[in-house]
C-alpha positions in Angstrom: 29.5 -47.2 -55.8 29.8 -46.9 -59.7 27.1 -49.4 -60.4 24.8 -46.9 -58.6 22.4 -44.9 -60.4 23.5 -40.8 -60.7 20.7 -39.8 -58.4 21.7 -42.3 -55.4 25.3 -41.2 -55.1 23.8 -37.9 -55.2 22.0 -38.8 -51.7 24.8 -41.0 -50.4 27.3 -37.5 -50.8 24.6 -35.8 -49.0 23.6 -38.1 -46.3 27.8 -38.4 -46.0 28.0 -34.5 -45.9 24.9 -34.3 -43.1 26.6 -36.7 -40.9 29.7 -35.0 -41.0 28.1 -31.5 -39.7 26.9 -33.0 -37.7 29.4 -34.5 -36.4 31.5 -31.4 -36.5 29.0 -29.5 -34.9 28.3 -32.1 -32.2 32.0 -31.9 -31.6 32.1 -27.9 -31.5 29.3 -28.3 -28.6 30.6 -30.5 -26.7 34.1 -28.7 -26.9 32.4 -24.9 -25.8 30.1 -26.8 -23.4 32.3 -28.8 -21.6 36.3 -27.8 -22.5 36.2 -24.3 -23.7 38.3 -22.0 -21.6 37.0 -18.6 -21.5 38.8 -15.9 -19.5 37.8 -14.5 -16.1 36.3 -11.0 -16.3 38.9 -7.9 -16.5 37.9 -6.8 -12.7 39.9 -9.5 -11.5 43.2 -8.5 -12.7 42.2 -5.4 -12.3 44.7 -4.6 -9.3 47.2 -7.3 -7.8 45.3 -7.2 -4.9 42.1 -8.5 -6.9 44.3 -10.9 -8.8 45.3 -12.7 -5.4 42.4 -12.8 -4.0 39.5 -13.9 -7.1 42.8 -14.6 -10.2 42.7 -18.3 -11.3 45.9 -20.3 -10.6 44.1 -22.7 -12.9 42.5 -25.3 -10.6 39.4 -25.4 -11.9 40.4 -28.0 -14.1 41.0 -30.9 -11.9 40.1 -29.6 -8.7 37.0 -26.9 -9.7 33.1 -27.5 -8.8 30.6 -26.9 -11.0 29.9 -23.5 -10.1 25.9 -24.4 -9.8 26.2 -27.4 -7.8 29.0 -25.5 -5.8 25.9 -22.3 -5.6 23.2 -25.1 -4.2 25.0 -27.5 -2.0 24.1 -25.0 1.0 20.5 -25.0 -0.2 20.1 -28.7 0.0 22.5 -29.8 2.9 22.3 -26.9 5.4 22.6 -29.4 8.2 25.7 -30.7 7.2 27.3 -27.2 7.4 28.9 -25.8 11.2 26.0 -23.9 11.4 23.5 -21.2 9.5 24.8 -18.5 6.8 25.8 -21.1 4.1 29.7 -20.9 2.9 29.9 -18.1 5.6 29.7 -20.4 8.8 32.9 -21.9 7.8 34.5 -18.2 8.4 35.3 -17.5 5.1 36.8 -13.9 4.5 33.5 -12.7 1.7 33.9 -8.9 0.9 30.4 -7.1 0.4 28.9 -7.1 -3.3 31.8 -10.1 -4.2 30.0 -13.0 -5.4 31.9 -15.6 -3.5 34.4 -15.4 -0.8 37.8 -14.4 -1.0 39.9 -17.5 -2.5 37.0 -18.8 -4.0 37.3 -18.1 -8.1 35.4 -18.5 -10.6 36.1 -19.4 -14.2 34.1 -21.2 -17.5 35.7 -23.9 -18.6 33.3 -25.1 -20.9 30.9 -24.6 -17.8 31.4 -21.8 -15.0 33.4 -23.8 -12.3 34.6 -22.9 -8.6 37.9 -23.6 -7.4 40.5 -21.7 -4.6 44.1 -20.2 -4.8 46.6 -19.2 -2.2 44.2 -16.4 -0.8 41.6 -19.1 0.7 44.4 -19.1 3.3 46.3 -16.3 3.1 43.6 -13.5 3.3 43.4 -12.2 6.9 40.3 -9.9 8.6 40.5 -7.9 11.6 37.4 -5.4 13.1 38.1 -2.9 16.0 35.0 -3.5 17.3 31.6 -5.7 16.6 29.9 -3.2 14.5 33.2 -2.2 12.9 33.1 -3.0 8.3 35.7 -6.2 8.3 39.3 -4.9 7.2 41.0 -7.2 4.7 44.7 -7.9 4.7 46.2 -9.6 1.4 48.9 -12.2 2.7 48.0 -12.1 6.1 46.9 -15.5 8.0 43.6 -16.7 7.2 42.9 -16.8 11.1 38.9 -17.4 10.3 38.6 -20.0 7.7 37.3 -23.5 8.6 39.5 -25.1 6.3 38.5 -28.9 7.4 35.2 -27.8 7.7 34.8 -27.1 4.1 36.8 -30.1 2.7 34.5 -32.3 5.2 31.5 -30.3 3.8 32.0 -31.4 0.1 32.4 -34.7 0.8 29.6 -35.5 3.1 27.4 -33.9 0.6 28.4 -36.2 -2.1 28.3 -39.4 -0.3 24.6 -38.3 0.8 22.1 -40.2 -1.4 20.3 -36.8 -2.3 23.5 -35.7 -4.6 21.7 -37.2 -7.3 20.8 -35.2 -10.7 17.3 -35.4 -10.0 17.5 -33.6 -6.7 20.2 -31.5 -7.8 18.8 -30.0 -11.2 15.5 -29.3 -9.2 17.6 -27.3 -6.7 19.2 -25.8 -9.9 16.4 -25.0 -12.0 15.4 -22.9 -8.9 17.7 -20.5 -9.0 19.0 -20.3 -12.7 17.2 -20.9 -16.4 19.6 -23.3 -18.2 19.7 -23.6 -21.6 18.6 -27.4 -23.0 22.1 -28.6 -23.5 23.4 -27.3 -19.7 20.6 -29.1 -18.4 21.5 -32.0 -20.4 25.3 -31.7 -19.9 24.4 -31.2 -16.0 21.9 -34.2 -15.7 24.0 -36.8 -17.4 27.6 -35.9 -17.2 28.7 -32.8 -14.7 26.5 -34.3 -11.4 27.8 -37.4 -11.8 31.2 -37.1 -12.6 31.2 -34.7 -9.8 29.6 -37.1 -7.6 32.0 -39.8 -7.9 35.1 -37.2 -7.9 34.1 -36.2 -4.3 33.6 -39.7 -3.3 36.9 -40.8 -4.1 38.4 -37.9 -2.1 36.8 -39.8 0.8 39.8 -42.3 1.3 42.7 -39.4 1.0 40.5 -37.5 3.6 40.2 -40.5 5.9 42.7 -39.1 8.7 40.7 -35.8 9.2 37.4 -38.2 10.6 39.2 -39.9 12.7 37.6 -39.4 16.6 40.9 -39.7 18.1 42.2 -36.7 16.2 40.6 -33.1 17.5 39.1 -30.6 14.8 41.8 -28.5 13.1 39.6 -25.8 14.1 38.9 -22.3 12.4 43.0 -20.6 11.0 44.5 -23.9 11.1 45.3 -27.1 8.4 47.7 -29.8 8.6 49.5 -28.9 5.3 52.4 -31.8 5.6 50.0 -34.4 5.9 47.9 -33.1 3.2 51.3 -33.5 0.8 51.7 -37.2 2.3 48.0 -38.2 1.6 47.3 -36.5 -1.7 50.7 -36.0 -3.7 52.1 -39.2 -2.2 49.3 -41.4 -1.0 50.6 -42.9 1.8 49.1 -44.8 4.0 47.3 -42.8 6.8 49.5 -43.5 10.1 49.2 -41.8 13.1 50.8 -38.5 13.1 49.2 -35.3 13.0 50.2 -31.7 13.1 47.9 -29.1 12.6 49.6 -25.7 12.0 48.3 -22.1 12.3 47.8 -20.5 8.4 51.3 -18.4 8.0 51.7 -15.2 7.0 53.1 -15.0 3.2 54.3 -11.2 2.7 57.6 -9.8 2.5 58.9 -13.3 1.1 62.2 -11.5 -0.1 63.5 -11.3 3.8 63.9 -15.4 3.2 68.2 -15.9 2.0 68.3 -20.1 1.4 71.9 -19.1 1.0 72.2 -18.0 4.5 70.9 -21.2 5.8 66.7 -19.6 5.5 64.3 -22.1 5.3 60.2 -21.7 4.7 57.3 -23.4 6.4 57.1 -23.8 10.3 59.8 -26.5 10.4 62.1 -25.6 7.7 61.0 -28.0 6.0 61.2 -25.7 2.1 64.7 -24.3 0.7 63.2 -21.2 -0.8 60.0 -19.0 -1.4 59.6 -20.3 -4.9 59.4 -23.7 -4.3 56.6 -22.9 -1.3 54.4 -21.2 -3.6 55.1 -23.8 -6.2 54.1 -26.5 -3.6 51.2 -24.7 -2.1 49.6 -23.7 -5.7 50.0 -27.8 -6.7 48.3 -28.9 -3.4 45.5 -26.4 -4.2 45.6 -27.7 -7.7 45.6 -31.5 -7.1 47.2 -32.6 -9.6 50.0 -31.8 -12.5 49.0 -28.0 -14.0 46.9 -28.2 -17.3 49.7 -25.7 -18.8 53.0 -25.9 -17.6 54.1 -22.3 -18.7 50.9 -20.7 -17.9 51.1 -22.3 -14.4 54.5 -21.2 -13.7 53.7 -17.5 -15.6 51.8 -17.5 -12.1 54.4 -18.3 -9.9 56.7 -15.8 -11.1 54.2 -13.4 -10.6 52.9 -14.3 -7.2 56.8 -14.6 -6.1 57.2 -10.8 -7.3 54.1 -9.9 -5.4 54.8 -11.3 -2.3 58.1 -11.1 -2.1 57.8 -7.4 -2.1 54.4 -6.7 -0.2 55.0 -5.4 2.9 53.6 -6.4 6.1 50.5 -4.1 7.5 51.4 -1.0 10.4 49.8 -1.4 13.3 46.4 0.5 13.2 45.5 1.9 16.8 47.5 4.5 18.8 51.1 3.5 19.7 52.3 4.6 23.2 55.6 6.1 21.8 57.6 6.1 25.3 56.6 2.9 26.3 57.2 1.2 22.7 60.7 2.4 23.4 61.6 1.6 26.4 60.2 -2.0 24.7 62.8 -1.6 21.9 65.6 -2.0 24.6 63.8 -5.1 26.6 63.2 -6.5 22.7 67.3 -6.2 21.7 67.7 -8.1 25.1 65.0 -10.7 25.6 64.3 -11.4 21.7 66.5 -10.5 19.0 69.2 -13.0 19.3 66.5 -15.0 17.9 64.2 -13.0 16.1 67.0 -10.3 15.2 69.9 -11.8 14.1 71.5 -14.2 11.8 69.5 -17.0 13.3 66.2 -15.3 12.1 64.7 -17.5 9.1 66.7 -20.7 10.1 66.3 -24.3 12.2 66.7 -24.2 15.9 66.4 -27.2 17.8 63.3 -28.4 19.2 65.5 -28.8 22.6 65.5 -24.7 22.9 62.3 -23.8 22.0 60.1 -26.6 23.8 57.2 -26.7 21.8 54.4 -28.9 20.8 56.4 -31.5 18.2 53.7 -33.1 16.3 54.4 -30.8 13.4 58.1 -31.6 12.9 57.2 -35.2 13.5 54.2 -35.7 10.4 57.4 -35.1 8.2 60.5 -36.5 7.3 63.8 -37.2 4.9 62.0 -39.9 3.0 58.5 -37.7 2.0 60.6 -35.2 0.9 63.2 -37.4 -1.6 59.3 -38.8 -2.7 57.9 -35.0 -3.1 60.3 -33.7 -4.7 60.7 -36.9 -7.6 56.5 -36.2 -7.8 57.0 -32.4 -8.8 60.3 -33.5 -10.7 57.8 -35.5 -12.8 55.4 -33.1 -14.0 58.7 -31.2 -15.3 58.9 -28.5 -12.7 62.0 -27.7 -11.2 62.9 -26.1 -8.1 64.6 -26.5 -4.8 61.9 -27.9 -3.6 61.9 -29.6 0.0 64.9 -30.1 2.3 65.8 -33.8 2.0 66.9 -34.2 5.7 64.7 -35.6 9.0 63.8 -32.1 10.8 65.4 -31.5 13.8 62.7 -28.6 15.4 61.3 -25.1 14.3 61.9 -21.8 12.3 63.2 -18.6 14.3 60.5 -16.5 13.0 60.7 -13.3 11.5 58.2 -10.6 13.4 57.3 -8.5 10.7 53.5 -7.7 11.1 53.4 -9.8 13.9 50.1 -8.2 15.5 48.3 -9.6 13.3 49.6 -13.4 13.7 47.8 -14.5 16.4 47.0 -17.4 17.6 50.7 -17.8 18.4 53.8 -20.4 18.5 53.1 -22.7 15.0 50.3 -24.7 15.9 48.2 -21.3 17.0 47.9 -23.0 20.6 48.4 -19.3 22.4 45.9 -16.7 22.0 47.7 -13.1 22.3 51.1 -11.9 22.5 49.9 -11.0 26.4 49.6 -14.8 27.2 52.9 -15.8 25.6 54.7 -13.7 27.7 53.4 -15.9 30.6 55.2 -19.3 31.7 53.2 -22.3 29.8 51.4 -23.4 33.3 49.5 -19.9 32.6 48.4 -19.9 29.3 45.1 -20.5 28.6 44.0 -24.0 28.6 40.8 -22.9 26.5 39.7 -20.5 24.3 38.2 -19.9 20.5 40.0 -19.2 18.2 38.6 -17.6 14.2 37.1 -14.3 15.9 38.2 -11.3 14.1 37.8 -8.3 16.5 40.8 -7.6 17.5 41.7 -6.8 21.4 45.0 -4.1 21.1 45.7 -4.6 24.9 46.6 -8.5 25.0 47.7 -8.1 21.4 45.6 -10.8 19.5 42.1 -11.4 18.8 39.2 -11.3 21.0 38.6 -15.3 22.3 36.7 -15.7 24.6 33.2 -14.3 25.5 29.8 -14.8 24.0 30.4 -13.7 20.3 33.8 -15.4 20.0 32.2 -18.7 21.3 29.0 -18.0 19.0 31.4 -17.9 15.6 34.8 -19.6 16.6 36.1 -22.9 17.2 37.0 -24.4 20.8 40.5 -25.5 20.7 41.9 -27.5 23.8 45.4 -27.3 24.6 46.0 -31.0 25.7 44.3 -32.9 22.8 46.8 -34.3 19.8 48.9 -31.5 18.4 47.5 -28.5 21.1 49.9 -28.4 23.2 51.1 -24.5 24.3 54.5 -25.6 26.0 58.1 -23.7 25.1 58.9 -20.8 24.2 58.8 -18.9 27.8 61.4 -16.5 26.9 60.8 -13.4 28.3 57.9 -14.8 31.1 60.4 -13.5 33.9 59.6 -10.2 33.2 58.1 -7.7 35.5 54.9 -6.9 34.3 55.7 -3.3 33.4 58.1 -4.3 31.6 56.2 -7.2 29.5 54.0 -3.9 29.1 56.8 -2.3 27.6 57.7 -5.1 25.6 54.2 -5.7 23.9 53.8 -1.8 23.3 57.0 -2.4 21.2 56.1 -5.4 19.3 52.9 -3.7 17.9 55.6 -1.4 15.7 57.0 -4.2 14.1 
């Protein structure tokens, strides 16, 4: 370097210095293009409500879709979909003037991505009649959303030989005006990368294409598998038990001390590890930030565990909910009322369907609970013992939990107060207006047909047996009984 003249280590400083702006800012784009984490707008933290609903829980990391691919996706597979209206045939909740539907958020990382939180599931609608505006009910059961549907959607898109960047950025550039580097960073990295991330969920999804297995169907998922095929990666076997989407308000009334256990089978110790376990499977992986993720735990434990359930919102017969009260203190709170409420009663007593309890066992929880371990989380976590049946449930907004028993295999509370032989054998199921004489949802007729999903009580995981307390009853009396359960 000394033996060269002034003037050429003049240029070799300055051709050292260019490279290295560049260099720097090649690095700076790349980072605000692709990494840079921007946060959502102040609307959605506006209210707690909001926050459920549209707040990150930070999945758009590992588990978030490119919010433009996400946007065209209907555009370009329409067929592919349950049928028309886009995102909205799968019976997502989608309030009017909202951008995307409620549990869908959206959130730059580097790129606006779409991911979901807890309210994808846990959002419920209800209309008093077909022209009635939906009503939306934070924490209630997400009764209407094609969970499977969706998941099945993504994939089947990307395994399509159209999810290529050509067809894709054409779709793109027909709705939007990218910038040269987003059409760049979209062409060569974000379609592909996506396109092979939605392949490989292929082989975890395996179980849910299976012929022999019936649809999940509009309200419903099959949560234990989902923690056995994605946190675990088992091998797919053959068990399978789909389960109606719970309720999650009022998660204070849950004491583990008292013997309380979470989830359908009791499968959970407490409410924080539930919401723990729920935000990781919507996550997919280990949280980016371990204190941020948690920050949102803690707050979604205090929000929950406090929100009440929703009154009742047509007309109450006053004498006949209590003459109810007294046929309710007889036929159902030693269960549903007492200090069995919240805990494990054996499958013997209650008779129902037991594919849930059987997808589940002592040996995936010992595994689950080492997998969150590992990411440095701790909680209670999952009960390390073989289940022995289902949860005495507590009945706290329970007008608005229908399809009823765990796996949502009974319409209304009407037809649960009938013996098993008279339930109905078929009906659809993911209709929101409500019908306040059977107590449930509207399933059968031409618009719950049009917009729900068939389910069939004697396929895999359907069945509608047990639980025929109180089917004795005179029918005045069931009357009675119905009129009181509305109040609760």
């Amino acid at each position: 370097m000394d033996a060269l003249p002034l003037w050429k280590r003049r240029w070799f400083k300055l051709a050292l210095l260019l490279v290295g702006v560049l260099v720097a800012v090649g690095a700076y784009i790349a980072w605000d293009r692709g990494f840079r984490e921007r946060p959502q707008p102040a609307w959605v933290t506006a209210t707690p409500e909001m926050r459920f609903k549209y707040g990150s829980i930070g999945a758009e990391h590992d588990a978030g879709i490119p919010y433009w691919i996400f946007y065209v996706l209907p555009r370009m597979f329409p067929e592919k979909l349950p049928g028309p209206g886009g995102y909205a045939s799968l019976g997502v909740p989608w309030e009017q003037g909202q951008e995307l539907p409620v549990g869908f958020t959206k959130k730059t990382i580097g790129f606006p991505r779409v991911a979901n939180t807890c309210a994808v599931c846990h959002v419920a609608t209800w209309r008093a009649s077909l022209t009635d505006t939906p009503h939306f009910v934070v924490a209630g059961p997400g009764h209407t959303t094609d969970v499977e549907g969706f998941f099945r959607f993504l994939v089947d898109c990307a395994k399509d030989p159209r999810f290529n960047a050509d067809n894709l950025m054409r779709e793109i550039n027909l709705v939007t005006d990218l910038d040269l580097i987003d059409k760049l960073l979209y062409r060569f990295f974000v379609i592909p990368i996506t396109k092979q991330r939605l392949t490989e969920r292929e082989k975890q999804f395996a179980w849910i294409y299976r012929k022999d297995f019936p649809d999940w169907g509009r309200g419903r998922d099959d949560a234990m598998n989902l923690t056995r095929y994605f946190m675990l990666e088992l091998p797919m076997d053959d068990h399978f038990g789909p389960t109606d989407m719970p309720s999650v308000w009022n998660l204070q009334k849950y004491d583990w001390e008292k013997g309380m256990r979470l989830n359908y089978a009791g499968d959970s110790h407490d409410a924080h590890s539930v919401i723990i376990d729920s935000a990781l499977g919507v996550l997919g992986a280990a949280p980016k930030r371990k204190d941020e993720f948690l920050g949102h735990i803690a707050w979604l434990q205090e929000y929950l565990g406090k929100l009440q359930a929703p009154k009742y919102p047509f007309p109450v017969n006053a004498t006949r909910s209590a003459a109810g009260k007294a046929l309710f203190e007889r036929e159902c709170a030693s269960c549903h009322a007492s200090e069995l409420t919240g805990t494990r009663l054996p499958l013997a007593e209650v008779k129902t369907d037991r594919n849930r309890m059987d997808t589940w066992n002592k040996e995936a929880a010992i595994a689950a609970n080492k997998a969150v371990a590992a990411m440095g989380i701790e909680r209670r976590g999952l009960v390390e013992e073989d289940l022995i049946g289902y949860t005495a449930a507590f009945l706290d907004g329970i007008w608005l939990r229908a399809p009823y028993l765990h796996n949502g295999s009974v319409p209304t509370l009407h037809d649960l107060l009938e013996p098993a032989a008279a339930r109905p054998q078929k009906f659809y199921r993911g209709y929101d207006v409500y019908d306040p004489v059977r107590v449930g949802f509207v399933s059968s007729g031409t618009e719950a047909e049009r917009i729900g999903t068939l389910y069939e009580v004697g396929r895999k995981g359907g069945g509608n047996q047990g639980h025929e307390f109180g089917t004795a009853l005179p029918a005045a009396d069931k009357e009675a009984l119905l009129e009181y359960l509305k109040t609760l």
